[in-house]
Steps between C-alpha positions, in 0.01 A plus 500: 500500500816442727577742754846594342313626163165670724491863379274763703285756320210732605131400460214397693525410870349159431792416247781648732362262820504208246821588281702541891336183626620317225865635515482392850337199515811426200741601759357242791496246227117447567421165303161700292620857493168629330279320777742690759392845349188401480527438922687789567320730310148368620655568865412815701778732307762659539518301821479144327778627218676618782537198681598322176808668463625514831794214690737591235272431183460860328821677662750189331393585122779585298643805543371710143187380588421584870457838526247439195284241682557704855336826278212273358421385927545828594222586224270275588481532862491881446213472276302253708573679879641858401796616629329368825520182334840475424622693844295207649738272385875629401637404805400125438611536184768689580664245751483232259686640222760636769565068585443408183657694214751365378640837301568792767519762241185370298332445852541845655380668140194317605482602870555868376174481262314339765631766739355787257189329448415429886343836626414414886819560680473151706569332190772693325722458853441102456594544167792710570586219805546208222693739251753498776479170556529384140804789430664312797451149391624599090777753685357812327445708796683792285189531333335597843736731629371833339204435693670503846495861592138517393365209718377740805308703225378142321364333852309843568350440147375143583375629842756220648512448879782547684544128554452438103734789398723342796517162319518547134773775566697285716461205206629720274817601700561188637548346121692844410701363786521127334623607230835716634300858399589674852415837390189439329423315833600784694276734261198242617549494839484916516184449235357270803560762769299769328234240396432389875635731721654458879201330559566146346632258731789422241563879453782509749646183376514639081633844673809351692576254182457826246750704778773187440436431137555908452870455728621214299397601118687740314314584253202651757608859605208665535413473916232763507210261336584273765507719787234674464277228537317438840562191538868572502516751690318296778781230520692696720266484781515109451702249710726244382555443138245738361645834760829396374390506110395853629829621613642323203272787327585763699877443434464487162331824539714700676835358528839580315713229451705570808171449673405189318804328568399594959165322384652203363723453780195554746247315334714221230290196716233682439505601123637116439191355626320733291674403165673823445814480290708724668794513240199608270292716737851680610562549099188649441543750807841647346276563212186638669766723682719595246128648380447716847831623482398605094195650618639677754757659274289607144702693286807462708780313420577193773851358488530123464708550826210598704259213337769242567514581762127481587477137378828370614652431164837571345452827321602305153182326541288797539394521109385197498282543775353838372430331203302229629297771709432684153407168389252441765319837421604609849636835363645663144826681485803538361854401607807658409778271490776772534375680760356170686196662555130394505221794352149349619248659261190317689503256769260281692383550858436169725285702709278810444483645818568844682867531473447442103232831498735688668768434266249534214397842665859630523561397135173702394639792667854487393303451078322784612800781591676371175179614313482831680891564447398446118229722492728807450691370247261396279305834563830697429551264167129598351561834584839476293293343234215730452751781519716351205221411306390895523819660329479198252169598461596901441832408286310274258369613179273285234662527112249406256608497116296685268 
């Protein structure tokens, strides 16, 4: 039977070892294929069918066939070790098909079974390891990206060290990176933060490079995930690059544009050597505070003077820079072209801190005295009602036709 036409059905283990050592002792071009099964499956198995497949032998069969012939492995090592068995050795197998494969898509379908099957956590993060690895190589690392935001939660499943979640997280941004994906990188590097904590002797390094990646890409708006982590909060006590990665923070915190542009000036060596953008990072503060001035104002209307003002742009400009802030989710609101007015509905807050509960406070107060002025109206209004509904009552009659 050539390999090509090898078709894989259930049936007893003895015929599955012998119908997979055939297929691969077809696909090593072994000179007596049925005296090759006969080796392999007389072997110490899984281990010896194992070994048989592995250097590229097993994970370079044609594409409709290898997640078959992966399945049937996976079977038999399961039923000869358990899941213990086949835990025992994904990673091995794992690492070959992630150099070998030569279909990414076909490849990581197998990874993914191999990841369900595996139950000891040790092995699924090796497994996980080579399906970034082979994503890289076959430039599929969109497949990946759902999982970013879930990697601190994943490496406490596998009962990862610090140093293991350190490396396989840092693998995975670094080819996010490779491949021009900035804010899925980004989205990593705050994933490796809360997987490893201040603690890591990289942490500071992945906090000042999350701080400049946040300044230069538009698209990232929301600071608080960032800055509430410890890790970047402790850069400002740092020296040199890392303390100024920390004021870079804090300005981006709780700076207006006016502000932003004193920084620059103060600090431009500084945020050069750092890789900050500043045409970008100074964009994204005019929309960060066109958002505190929104959120400042709810329910008020803000003339386009006062925000060009703000953000040192010709007040013709203005709609297109309210626009982009809607855009970026930073608030919702509504402009009114003839009036030249901007009515924030909801707006984003940088910062969370006591100035924002007292405003919140006063606002709760001011919702409450509008409620109490309404309470005697709508009193008064039922009382108008009942009342009406009494002489309708006492004028009424019923007419029923005999």
């Amino acid at each position: 039977m050539g390999a090509k036409d090898v078709i894989f059905v259930d049936g007893e283990l003895s015929s599955q070892i012998d119908e997979l050592a055939r297929y691969i002792g077809e696909l090593k071009g072994a000179s007596d294929v049925a005296a090759f099964a006969v080796e392999v499956a007389s072997g110490e198995v899984p281990n010896s069918i194992i070994q048989a497949s592995l250097d590229g032998v097993l994970a370079k069969a044609p594409e409709d066939k290898l997640e078959a012939v992966y399945n049937q492995l996976f079977a038999i090592a399961a039923s000869q070790g358990g899941d213990e068995g086949l835990s025992s050795v994904a990673a091995k197998v794992a690492r070959d098909i992630e150099a070998h494969a030569e279909s990414g898509v076909a490849g990581l379908r197998v990874l993914n079974n191999l990841y369900n099957l595996a139950t000891e956590g040790q092995a699924q993060a090796a497994v996980f390891e080579s399906m970034v690895g082979l994503a890289a190589r076959a430039q599929l690392l969109g497949t990946l990206v759902p999982l970013v935001t879930r990697l601190p939660a994943m490496c406490g499943e596998w009962g990862a060290s610090g140093e293991d979640s350190a490396r396989i997280i840092l693998a995975l941004r670094d080819a996010l990176d490779h491949a021009q994906l900035s804010c899925e990188a980004y989205e990593a590097e705050l994933a490796f933060l809360q997987a490893v904590g201040s603690a890591n002797e990289k942490a500071a390094a992945v906090a000042s490079s999350a701080i400049v990646r946040f300044a230069n890409l538009a698209a990232l708006c929301d600071l608080d995930a960032l800055a509430s982590l410890p890790s970047v909060q402790e850069l400002s006590q740092r020296a040199g690059a890392l303390g100024a990665a920390g004021a870079l923070l804090n300005a981006l915190l709780s700076s207006d544009y006016r502000q932003w542009l004193q920084f620059v000036a103060a600090n431009g060596e500084q945020l050069t050597a750092l890789g900050v953008d500043v045409q970008k990072a100074s964009d994204k503060m005019r929309l960060l505070t066109v958002a505190s001035i929104a959120a400042d104002s709810l329910g008020q209307g803000v003339p386009f003077a006062t925000i060009a003002q703000a953000i040192d742009v010709a007040e013709t400009e203005v709609e297109v820079w309210i626009i982009d802030v809607i855009r970026s989710g930073l608030i919702q609101g509504k402009m009114n072209q003839v009036a030249r007015t901007l009515l924030p509905t909801r707006s984003t807050y940088r910062t969370f801190g006591a100035d924002q509960w007292k405003l919140l406070g006063e606002r709760l107060e001011q919702w409450k005295a509008s409620l109490e002025e309404l309470q005697p109206v709508i009193s008064n209004a039922k009382l108008i009602a009942q009342q009406q509904a009494v002489q309708m009552a006492g004028t009424s009659s019923v007419t029923i036709k005999e």
